[in-house]
C-alpha positions, 0 to 999 in steps of 0.5 A, spaced: 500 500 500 502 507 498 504 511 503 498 516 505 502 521 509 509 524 506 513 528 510 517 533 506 523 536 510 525 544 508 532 544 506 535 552 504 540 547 499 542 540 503 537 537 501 541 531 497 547 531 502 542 530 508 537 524 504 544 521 502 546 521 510 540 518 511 540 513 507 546 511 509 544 509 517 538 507 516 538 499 513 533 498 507 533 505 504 534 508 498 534 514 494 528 515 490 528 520 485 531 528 485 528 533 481 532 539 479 529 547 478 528 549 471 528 556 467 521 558 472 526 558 478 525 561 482 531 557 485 537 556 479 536 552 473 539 545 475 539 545 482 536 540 486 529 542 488 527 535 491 530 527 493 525 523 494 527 517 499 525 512 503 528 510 510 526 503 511 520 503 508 517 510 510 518 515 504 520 522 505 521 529 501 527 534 501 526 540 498 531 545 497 526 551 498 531 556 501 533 559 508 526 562 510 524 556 514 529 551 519 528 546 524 526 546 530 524 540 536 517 542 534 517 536 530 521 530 530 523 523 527 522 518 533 527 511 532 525 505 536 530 500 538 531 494 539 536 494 543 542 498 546 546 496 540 541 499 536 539 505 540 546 506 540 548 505 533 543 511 531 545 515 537 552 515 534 550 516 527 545 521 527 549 526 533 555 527 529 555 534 527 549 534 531 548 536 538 546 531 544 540 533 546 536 530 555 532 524 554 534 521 547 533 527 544 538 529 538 539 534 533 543 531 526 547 536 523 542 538 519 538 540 524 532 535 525 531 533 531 531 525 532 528 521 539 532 515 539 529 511 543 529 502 547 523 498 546 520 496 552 522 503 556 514 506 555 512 500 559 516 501 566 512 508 565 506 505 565 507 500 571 501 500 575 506 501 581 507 508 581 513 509 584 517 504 579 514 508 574 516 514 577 523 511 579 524 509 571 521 516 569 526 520 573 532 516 572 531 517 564 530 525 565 537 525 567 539 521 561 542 524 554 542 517 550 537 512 553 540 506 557 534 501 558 537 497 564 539 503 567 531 504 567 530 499 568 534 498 575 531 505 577 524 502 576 526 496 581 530 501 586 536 499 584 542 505 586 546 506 580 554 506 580 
């Protein structure tokens, strides 16, 4: 089945550098298609106006629609991870260049925002044991990358080392 909903991401020229980066972490991704600005304009004739892409299997749009917009927290990419290995693979991968940002959080060097986040964390939050919830909260709240056995020691009131 198509995608219905197509996230178009708004570049000033980077469009390409950043499908290009992109496809490069995330497995079973490609390049799509890249269209190119004619005569009309209103950026220069050859530029690369649009790449379309996948990042394994969801489609996005680059436009390269100048500098009168950029990115902010506002609206993010949430990865779910596996395992401490996935989640820091992608940490890794997608912060360099970028900023660390708390509680998963980062910014790549094109400024999107991305959460990188472990399986399983939404369910210790969820934990019909208030204060295990709150141990596990808490614990992430002083986190930049996810540790999930980290979490998950702090839901079960284990002190950290």
């Amino acid at each position: 089945m198509p995608q219905k909903i197509i996230p178009n991401l708004w570049f000033d020229t980077h469009a390409k550098d950043a499908a290009e980066f992109y496809v490069s972490v995330f497995r079973n991704s490609r390049i799509v298609k890249i269209t190119h600005y004619t005569e009309a304009g209103p950026r220069p004739a050859g530029m690369v106006m649009t790449v379309e892409f996948e990042l394994d299997g969801s489609r996005f749009v680059g436009l390269n629609g100048g500098p009168d917009f950029t990115f902010n927290e506002a609206v993010s990419f949430q990865i779910s991870c596996a395992d401490q290995e996935e989640v820091d693979y992608f940490w890794s991968r997608l912060s360099e260049g970028g900023s660390e940002g708390p509680c998963g959080w980062l910014k790549d060097r094109f400024g999107v925002s991305w959460q990188v986040v472990p399986e399983g964390m939404e369910h210790l939050f969820a934990d019909p044991d208030p204060q295990r919830a709150a141990r596990a909260m808490a614990a992430m709240l002083t986190m930049g990358k996810l540790d999930l056995a980290a979490i998950q020691r702090a839901a079960d009131g284990v002190p950290a080392t």
